[in-house]
C-alpha positions as CSV (number, residue, x, y, z in Angstrom):
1,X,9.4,16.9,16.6
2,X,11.0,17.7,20.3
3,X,14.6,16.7,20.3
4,X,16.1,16.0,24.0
5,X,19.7,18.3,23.5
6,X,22.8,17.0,25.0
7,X,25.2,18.9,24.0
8,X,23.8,22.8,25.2
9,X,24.6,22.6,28.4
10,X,28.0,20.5,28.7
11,X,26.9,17.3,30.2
12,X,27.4,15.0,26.8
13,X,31.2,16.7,26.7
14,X,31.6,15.7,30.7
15,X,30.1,12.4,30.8
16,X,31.2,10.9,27.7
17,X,34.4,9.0,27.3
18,X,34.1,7.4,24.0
19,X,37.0,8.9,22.1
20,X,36.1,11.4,19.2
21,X,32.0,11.0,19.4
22,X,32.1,14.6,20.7
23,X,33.9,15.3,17.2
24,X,31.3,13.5,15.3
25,X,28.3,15.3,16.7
26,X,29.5,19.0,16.3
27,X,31.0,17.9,12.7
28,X,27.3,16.6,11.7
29,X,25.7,19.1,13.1
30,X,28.1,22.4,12.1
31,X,27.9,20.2,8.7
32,X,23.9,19.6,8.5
33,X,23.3,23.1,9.9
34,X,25.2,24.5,7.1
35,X,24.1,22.5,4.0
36,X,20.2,23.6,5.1
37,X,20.3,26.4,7.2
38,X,19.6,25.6,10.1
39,X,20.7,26.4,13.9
40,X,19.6,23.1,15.4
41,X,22.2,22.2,18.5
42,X,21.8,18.1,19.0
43,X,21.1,15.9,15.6
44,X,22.8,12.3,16.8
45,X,20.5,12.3,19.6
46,X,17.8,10.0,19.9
47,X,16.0,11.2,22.6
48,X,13.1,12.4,20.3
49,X,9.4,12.7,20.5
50,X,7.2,13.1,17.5
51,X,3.6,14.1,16.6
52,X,0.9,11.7,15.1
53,X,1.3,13.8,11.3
54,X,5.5,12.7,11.6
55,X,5.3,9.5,12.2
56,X,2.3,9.1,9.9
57,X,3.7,10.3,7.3
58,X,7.6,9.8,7.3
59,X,9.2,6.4,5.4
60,X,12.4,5.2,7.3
61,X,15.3,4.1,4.8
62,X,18.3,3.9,6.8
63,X,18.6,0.5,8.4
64,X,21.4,1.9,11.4
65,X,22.4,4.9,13.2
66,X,22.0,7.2,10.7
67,X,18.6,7.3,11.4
68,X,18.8,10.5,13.8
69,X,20.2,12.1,10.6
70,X,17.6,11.3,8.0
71,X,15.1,12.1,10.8
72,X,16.0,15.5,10.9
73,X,17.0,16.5,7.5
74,X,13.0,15.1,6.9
75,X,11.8,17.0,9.4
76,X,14.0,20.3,7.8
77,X,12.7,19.5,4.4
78,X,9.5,19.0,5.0
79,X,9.2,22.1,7.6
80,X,8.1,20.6,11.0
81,X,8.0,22.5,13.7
82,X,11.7,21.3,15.7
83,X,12.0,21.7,19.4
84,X,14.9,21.2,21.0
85,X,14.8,20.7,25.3
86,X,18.0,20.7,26.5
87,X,18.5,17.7,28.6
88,X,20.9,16.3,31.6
89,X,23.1,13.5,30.1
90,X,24.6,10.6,31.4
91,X,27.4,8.1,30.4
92,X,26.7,4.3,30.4
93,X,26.4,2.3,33.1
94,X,29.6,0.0,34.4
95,X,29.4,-3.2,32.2
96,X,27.4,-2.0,29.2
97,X,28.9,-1.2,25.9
98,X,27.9,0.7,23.3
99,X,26.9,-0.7,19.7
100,X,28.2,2.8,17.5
101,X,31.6,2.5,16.1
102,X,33.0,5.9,15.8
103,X,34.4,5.0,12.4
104,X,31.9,2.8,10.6
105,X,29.0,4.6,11.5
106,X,30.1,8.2,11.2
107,X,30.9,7.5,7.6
108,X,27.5,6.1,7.0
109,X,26.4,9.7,8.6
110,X,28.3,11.3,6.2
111,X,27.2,9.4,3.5
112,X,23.7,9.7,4.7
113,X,24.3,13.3,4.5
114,X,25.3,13.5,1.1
115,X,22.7,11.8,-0.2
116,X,20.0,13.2,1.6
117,X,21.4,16.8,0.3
118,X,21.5,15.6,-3.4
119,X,17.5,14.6,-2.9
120,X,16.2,17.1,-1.1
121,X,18.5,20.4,-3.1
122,X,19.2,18.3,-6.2
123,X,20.3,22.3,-8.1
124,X,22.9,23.2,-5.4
125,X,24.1,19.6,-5.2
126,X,24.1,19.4,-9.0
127,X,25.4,23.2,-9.7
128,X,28.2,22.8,-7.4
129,X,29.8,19.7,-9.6
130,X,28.9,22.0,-12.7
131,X,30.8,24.6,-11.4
132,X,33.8,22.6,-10.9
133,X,33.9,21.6,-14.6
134,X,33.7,24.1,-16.0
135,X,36.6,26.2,-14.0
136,X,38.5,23.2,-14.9
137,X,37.5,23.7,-18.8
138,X,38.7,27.4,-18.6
139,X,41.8,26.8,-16.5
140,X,43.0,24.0,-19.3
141,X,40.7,25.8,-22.0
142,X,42.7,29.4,-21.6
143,X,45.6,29.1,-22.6
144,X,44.3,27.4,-26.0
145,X,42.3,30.3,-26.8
146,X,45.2,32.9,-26.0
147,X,47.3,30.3,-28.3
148,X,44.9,30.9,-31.4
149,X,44.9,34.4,-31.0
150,X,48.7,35.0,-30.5
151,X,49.0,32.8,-33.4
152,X,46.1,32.0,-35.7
153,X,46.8,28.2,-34.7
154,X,45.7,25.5,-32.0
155,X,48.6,23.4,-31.4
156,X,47.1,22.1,-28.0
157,X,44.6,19.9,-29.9
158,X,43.8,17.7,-26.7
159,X,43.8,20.3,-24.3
160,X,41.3,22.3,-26.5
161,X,39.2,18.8,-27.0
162,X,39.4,18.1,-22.8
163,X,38.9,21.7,-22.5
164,X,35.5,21.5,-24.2
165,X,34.3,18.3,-23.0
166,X,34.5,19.4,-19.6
167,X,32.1,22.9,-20.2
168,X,29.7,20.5,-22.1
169,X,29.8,18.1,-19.0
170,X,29.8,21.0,-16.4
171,X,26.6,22.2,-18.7
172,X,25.1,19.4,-19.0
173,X,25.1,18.5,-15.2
174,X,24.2,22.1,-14.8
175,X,20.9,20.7,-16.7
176,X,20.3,18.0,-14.3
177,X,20.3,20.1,-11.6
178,X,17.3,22.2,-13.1
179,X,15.5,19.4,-14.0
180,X,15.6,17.3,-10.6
181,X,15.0,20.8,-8.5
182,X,11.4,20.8,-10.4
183,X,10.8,17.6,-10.3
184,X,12.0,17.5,-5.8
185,X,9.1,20.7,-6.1
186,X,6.8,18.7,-7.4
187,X,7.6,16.1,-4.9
188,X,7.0,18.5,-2.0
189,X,3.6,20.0,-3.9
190,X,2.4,16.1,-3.8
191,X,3.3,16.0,0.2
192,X,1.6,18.6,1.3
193,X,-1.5,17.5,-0.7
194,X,-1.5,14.2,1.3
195,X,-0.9,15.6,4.5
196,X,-3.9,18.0,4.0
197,X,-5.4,14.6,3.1
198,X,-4.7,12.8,6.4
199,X,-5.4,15.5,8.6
200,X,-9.1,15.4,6.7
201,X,-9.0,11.6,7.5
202,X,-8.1,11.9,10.7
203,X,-11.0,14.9,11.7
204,X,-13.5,12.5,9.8
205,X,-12.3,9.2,12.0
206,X,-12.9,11.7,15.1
207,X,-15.9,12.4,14.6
């Protein structure tokens, strides 16, 4: 996938006047770039070329402007080569308007996002909300057990009973977590088995 970049060499920051889009971008992107490791410099582009394997091979979901987003967290996943050409931008035209709303649709990014991250690194997504729990059970949990052994007694009955619900939920979710990372591995096994596949069906349709 070649991605035409805006934002490298200044002229999306110069030329656009739309209040807080330059916000949006470098919040997806610092965002995106964290979640999955990667150093890409323009994601809410759409200036984008793609390769007859990509499009082949790629179902499109999002029915708005979060398409640029799922886009490249496919293309991340799924380890395509990622080109980025920086490119000479240029506001609108007098009279046209643009169809984003800042608001509306930066949310659906974000939500977009999310989602995306919870398919595609189900254990980290998962592991993260396990975590949580379970400092919560120990933080509320504590001072129960240093109760019973100061006094050979648990007096904080519901703290003890909220303290252990939440380390069986953090475990449980913990479980989850496993159990979708195999089955996303699986997933990706499957993938590249059909796009060895297509490229075969493409040679033999060549020849």
């Amino acid at each position: 996938m070649v991605i035409g970049d805006r934002l490298s060499n200044g002229t999306y920051k110069k030329e656009n006047k739309r209040k807080f889009h330059d916000f949006g971008n470098n919040l997806t992107k610092r965002t995106i770039n964290s979640l999955f490791r990667s150093k890409l410099k323009d994601i809410m582009t759409g200036y984008r070329a793609f390769n007859k394997r990509f499009v082949k091979n790629m179902p499109v979901m999002s029915p708005g402007f979060e398409i640029e987003t799922e886009i490249t967290l496919y293309a991340l996943d799924k380890r395509f080569i990622i080109k980025e050409v920086p490119i000479t931008y240029r506001n609108r035209i007098s009279g046209s308007v643009s169809k984003v709303n800042t608001i509306s649709d930066g949310i659906k990014v974000l939500k977009k996002i999310v989602s995306m991250y919870k398919d595609y690194k189900p254990r980290s997504f998962f592991f993260l909300f396990a975590l949580i729990c379970i400092i919560l059970s120990l933080i509320v949990g504590i001072p129960v057990i240093i109760e019973y052994f100061q006094t050979r007694y648990i007096y904080k009955v519901p703290s003890a009973v909220l303290a252990t619900g939440l380390m069986i939920l953090g475990i449980i979710i913990a479980q989850c977590g496993v159990i979708l990372d195999t089955i996303v591995k699986h997933h990706r096994e499957d993938y590249e088995y059909q796009l060895i596949k297509f490229e075969m069906l493409e040679n033999l349709k060549e020849k």
